[in-house]
C-alpha positions as CSV (number, residue, x, y, z in Angstrom):
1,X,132.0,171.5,79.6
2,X,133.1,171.0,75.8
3,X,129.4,172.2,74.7
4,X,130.5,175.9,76.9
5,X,134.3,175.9,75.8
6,X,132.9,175.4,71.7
7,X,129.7,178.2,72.7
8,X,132.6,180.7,73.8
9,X,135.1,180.0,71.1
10,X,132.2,180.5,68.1
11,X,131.6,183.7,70.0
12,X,135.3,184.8,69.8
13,X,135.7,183.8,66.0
14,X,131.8,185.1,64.8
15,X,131.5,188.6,66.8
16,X,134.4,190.4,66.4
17,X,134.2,193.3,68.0
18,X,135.2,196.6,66.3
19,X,138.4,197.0,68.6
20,X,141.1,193.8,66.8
21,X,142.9,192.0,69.3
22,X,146.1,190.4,69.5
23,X,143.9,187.2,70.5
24,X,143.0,187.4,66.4
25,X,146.4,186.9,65.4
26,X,146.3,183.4,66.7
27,X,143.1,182.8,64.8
28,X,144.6,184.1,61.7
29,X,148.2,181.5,61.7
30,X,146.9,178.8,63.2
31,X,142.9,178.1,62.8
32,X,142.7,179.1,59.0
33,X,139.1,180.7,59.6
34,X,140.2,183.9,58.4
35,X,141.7,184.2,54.6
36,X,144.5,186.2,53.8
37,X,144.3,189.7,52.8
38,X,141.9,190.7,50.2
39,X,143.7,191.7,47.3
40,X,142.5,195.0,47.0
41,X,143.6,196.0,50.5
42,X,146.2,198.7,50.1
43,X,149.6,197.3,51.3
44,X,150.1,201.0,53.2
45,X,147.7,203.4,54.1
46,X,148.3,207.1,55.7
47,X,146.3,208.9,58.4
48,X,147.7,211.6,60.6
49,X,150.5,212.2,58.2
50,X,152.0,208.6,59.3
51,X,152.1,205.8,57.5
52,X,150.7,202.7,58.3
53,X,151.1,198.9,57.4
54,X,148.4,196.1,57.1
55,X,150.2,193.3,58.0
56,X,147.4,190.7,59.1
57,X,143.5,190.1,58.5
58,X,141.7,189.8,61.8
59,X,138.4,189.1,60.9
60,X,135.6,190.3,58.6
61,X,132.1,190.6,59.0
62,X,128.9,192.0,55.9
63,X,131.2,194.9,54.8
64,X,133.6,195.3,57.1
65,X,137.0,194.3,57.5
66,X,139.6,194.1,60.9
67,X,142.9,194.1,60.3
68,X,146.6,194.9,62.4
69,X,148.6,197.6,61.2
70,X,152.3,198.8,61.8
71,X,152.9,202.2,62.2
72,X,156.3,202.3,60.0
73,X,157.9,205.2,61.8
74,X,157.4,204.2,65.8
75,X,156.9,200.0,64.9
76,X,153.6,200.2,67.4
77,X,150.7,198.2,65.8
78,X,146.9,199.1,65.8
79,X,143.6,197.8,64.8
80,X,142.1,199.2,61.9
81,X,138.9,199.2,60.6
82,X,137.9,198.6,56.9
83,X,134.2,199.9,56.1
84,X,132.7,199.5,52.6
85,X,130.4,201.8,51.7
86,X,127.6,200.8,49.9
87,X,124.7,203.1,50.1
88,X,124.1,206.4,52.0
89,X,122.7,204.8,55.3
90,X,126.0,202.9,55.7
91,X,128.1,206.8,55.6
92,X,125.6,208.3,57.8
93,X,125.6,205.1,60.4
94,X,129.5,204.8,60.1
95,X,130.4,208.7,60.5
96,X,127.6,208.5,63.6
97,X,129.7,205.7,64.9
98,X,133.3,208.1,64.5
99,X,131.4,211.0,66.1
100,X,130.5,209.2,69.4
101,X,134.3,207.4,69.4
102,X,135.5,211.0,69.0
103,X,133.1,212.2,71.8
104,X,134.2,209.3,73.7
105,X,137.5,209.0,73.3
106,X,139.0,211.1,76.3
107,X,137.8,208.3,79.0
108,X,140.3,205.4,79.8
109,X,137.9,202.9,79.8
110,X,136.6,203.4,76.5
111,X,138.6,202.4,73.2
112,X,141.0,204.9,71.6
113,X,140.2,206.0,68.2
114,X,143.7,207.3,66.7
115,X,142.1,208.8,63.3
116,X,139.9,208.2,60.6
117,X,140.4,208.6,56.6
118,X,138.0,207.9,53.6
119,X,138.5,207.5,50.6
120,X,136.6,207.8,47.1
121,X,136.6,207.1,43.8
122,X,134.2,206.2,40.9
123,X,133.6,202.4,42.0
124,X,133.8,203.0,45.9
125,X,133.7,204.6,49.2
126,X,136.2,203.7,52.0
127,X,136.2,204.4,55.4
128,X,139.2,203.2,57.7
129,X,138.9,203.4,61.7
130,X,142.4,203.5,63.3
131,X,142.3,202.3,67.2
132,X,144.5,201.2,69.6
133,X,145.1,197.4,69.5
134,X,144.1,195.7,73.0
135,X,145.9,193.0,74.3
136,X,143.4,190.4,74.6
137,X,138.9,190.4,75.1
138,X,137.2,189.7,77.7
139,X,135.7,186.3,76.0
140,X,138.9,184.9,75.0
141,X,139.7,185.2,78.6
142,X,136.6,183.2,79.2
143,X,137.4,180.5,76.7
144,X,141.1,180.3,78.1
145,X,140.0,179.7,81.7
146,X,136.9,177.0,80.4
147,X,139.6,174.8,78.9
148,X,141.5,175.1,81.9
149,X,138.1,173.9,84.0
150,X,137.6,177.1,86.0
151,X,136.3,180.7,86.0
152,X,137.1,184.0,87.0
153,X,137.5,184.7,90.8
154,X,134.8,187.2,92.5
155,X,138.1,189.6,92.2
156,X,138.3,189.6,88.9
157,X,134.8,189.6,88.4
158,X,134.4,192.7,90.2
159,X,137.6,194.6,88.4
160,X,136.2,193.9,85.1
161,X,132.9,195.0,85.9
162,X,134.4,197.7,87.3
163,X,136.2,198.9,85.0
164,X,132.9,198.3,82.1
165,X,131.0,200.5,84.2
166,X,133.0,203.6,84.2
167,X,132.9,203.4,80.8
168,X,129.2,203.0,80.3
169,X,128.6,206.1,82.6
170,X,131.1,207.8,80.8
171,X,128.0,207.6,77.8
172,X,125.2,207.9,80.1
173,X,127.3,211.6,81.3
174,X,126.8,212.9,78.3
175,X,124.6,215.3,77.3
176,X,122.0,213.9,76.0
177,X,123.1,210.5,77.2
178,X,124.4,208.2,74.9
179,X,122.8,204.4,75.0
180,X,125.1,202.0,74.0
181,X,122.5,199.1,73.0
182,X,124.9,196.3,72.8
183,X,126.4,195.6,75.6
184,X,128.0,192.8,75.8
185,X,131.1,189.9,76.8
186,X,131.9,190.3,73.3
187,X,132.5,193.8,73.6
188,X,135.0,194.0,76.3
189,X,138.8,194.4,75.5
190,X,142.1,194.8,77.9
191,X,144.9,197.1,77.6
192,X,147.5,196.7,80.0
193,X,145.3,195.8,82.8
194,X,142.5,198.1,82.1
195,X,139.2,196.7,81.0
196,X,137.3,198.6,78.1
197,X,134.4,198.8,75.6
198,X,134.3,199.1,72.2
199,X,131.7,198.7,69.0
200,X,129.3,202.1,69.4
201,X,127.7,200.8,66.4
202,X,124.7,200.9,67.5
203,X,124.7,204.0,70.4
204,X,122.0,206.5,69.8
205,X,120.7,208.9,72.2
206,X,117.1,208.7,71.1
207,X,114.7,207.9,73.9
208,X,111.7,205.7,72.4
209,X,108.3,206.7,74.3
210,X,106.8,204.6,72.3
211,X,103.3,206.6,72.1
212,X,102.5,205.3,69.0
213,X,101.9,202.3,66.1
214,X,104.8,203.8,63.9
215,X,107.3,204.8,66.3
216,X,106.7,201.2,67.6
217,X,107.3,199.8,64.3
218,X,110.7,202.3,64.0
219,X,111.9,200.6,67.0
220,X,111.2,197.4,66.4
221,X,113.1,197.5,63.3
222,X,115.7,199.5,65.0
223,X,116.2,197.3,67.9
224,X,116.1,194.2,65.8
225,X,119.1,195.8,64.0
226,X,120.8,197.2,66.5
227,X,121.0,195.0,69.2
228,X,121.5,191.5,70.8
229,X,118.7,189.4,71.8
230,X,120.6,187.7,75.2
231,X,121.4,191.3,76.3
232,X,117.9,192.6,75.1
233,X,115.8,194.6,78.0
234,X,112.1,193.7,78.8
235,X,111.1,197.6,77.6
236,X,113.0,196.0,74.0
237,X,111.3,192.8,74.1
238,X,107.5,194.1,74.4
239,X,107.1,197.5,73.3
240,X,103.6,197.5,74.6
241,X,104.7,197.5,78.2
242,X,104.5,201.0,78.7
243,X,108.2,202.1,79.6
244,X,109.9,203.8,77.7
245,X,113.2,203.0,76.1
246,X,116.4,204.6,77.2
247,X,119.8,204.5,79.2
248,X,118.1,202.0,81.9
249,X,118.3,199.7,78.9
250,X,122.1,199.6,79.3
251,X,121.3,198.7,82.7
252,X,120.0,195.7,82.3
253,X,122.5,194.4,79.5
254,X,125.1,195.1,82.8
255,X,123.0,192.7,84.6
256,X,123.6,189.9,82.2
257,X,127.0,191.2,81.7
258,X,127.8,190.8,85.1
259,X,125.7,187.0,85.3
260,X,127.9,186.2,82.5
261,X,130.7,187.1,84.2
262,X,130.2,184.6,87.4
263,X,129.2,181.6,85.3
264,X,129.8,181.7,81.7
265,X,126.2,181.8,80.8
266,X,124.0,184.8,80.3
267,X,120.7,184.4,82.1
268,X,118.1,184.5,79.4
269,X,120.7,182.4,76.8
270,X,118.2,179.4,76.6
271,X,115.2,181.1,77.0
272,X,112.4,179.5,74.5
273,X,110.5,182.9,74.1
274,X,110.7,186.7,75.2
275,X,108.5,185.9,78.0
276,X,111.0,185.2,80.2
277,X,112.8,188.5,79.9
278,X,109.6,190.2,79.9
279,X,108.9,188.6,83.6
280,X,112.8,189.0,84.7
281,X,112.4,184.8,85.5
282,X,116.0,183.4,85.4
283,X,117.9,180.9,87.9
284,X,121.2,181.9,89.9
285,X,123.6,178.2,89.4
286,X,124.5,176.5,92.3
287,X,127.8,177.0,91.5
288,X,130.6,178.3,91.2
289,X,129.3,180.2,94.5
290,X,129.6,184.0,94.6
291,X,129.0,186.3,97.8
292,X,125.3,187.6,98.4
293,X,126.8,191.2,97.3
294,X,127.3,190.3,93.9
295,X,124.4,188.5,93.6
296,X,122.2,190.9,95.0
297,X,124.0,193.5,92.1
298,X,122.6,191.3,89.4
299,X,119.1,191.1,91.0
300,X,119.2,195.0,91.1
301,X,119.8,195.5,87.7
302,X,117.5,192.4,86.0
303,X,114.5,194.4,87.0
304,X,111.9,194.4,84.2
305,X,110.1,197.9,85.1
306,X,112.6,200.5,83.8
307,X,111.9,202.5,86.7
308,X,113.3,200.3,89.0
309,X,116.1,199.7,87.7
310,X,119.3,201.8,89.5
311,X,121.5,204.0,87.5
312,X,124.7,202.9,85.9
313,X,126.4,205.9,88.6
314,X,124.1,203.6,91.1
315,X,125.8,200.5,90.2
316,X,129.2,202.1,89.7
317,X,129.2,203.5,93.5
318,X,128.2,199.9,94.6
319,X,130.9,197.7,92.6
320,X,133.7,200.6,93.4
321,X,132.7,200.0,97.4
322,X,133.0,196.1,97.1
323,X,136.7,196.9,96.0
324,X,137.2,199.4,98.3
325,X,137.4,202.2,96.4
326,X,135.0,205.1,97.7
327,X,134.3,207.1,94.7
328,X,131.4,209.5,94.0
329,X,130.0,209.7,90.5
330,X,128.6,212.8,89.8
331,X,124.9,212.7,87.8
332,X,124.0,214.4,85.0
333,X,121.3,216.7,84.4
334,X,118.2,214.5,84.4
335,X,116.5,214.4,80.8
336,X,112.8,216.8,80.4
């Protein structure tokens, strides 16, 4: 049990996600793994015509930077993001990553972007992110209840899952469908009672066919980059397989997702090679015991043939009718 509850709290400290929490700020006072501010962090920033203060250092990660901020004329914090700009891939990637939060950012169970500002000068180019600050993630959560010796009831389960799923077929309603790519516990956050996801990163909306040598190498290097290997799709992990790439991949990284969920291990976590995503071969645990349902919703989406796999409006009509809620999610037009 100490192995899981140190495994869950490396997670919370190492993979940030882009949304800060207010889960950091107890990292920041109390576990000295983050520093103090750098010293070329502006004490004030504005964006929107209101003025902002950076008040604590949430985490940091390559060339990035988290940090809370106090909006000095309504005292309502935020998370903002710090993005150094070093080269003209970084300002394409990070202006691709505002453009689908801007696209995105009508849907309650996606995370509010507030604004964006960059700045320049001779020696460097800024970008700041300003989002809504959650009250807590999904994998603190997890690390709270493992100290405490118990997990998340099948209610729970299901309203987080929930709640992740809207937002993932609010991307997959777009036209073209966006792919999110990384998926993951780490990338879950909670506002008031209402789960979300944040880091788009890595969303594209490029389908891979995969026809050829060099548009397997593009993906290889792409996905390598791009995405996490315990969330990873079979279609991902051997690009010789003959599926394509595309939105079912998100599918899949709900399956483990959801796996996760139930028993605070993803299902492919210790496998020793790809093989064993590539064949779908994991084990349900014994315990803690869920109901057939919910297990049967992770054995629909850990499907290795793409084709097989359900749709995320598929698996948002199933998890809404094991709460009770009867709800009808409409399908976009279906790609050439």
């Amino acid at each position: 049990m100490e192995d899981a509850v140190e495994k869950v709290r490396h997670h919370a400290v190492s993979n940030l996600p882009t949304s800060a929490l207010n889960f950091g700020e107890d990292l920041v006072e109390d576990s000295g793994v983050f520093s103090n501010l750098p010293v070329d962090v502006p004490k004030t920033i504005e964006i929107n015509g209101e003025t902002y203060k950076i008040t604590k250092l949430l985490g940091e990660g390559g060339f990035s930077f988290v940090f809370i901020v106090k909006n000095i004329q309504t005292g309502v914090d935020y998370a903002l993001k710090r993005l150094l700009i070093q080269d003209s891939s970084q300002s394409v990637q990070a202006k691709k990553e505002i453009d689908v939060m801007k696209k995105l950012n009508n849907h309650e169970n996606v995370v509010k972007l507030i604004g964006v500002k960059e700045i320049q000068n001779n020696r460097t180019n800024e970008i700041y992110i300003l989002m809504e600050l959650a009250d807590s993630e999904v994998v603190g959560m997890m690390e709270e209840r493992l100290n405490q010796r118990s997990k998340f009831s099948e209610q729970e389960i299901l309203n987080i899952f929930f709640d992740v799923c809207k937002g993932v077929a609010h991307m997959h309603s777009q036209n073209p469908p966006m792919i999110h790519r990384d998926l993951k516990v780490e990338n879950i956050l909670c506002t008031n009672g209402t789960y979300k996801i944040c880091d788009f990163g890595s969303t594209t909306t490029r389908i891979y066919t995969l026809s050829s040598r060099a548009e397997k190498q593009e993906a290889e290097e792409d996905i390598q980059k791009n995405t996490t290997l315990a969330y990873r799709a079979p279609e991902m992990a051997d690009l010789y397989s003959g599926d394509p790439i595309t939105e079912k991949a998100d599918v899949w990284a709900l399956g483990c997702v959801l796996f996760k969920l139930c028993f605070f291990k993803g299902p492919f976590e210790d496998a020793e090679s790809s093989i064993s995503v590539i064949n779908a071969k994991y084990k349900i645990p014994p315990s803690p015991v869920y109901s057939q349902p919910i297990i049967d919703l992770i054995k629909s989406m850990l499907v290795p043939a793409v084709k097989d796999r359900p749709s995320v409006f598929d698996i948002t009509e199933k998890v809404g009718k094991l709460l009770g809620k009867e709800i009808s999610m409409p399908r976009p037009t279906q790609r050439p």
